[in-house]
C-alpha distance (Angstrom), angle and dihedral (degrees) to the residues before:
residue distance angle dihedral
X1 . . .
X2 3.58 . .
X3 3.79 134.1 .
X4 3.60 121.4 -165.5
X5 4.11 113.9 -161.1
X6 3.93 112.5 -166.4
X7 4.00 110.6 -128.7
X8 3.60 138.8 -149.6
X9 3.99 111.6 -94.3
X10 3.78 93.7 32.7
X11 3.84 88.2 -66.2
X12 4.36 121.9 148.0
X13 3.81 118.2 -149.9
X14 3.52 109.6 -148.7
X15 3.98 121.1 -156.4
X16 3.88 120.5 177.0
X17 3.53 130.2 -179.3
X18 3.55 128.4 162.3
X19 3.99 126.1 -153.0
X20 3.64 122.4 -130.7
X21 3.54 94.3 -130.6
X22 3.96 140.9 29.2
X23 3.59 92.4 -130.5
X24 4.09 93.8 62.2
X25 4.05 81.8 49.9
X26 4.27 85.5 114.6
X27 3.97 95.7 43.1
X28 3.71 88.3 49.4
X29 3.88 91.6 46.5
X30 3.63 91.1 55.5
X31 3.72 93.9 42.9
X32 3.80 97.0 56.0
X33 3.75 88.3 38.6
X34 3.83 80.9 62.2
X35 3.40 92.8 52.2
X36 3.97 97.4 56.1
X37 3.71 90.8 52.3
X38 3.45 94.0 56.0
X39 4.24 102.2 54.0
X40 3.51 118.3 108.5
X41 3.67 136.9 -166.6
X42 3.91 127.5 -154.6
X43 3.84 108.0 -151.0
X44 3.86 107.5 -140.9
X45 3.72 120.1 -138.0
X46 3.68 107.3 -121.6
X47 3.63 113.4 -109.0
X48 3.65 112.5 -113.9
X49 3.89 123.6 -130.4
X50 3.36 136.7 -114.6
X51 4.19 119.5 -55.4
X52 3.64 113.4 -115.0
């Protein structure tokens, strides 16, 4: 199963995991579901440049 987790800056986070059995297909649905609600991004400030 694959999760894909859109990312600041046009970026994709990818997170695979595969289950060792068909029959934990559900618990491993939740599990990764879990996963995608927990990822976070910190925005940085851009940097300004040098003062003139």
């Amino acid at each position: 199963m694959q999760l894909v987790i859109p990312a600041p800056h046009d970026y994709c986070v990818y997170v695979t995991i595969a289950t060792p059995s068909v029959y934990l297909l559900d618990s491993y649905c939740a599990r990764l579901a879990h996963i995608g609600r927990t990822f976070t991004f910190d925005v940085q400030e851009e940097q300004a440049g040098p003062e003139v």
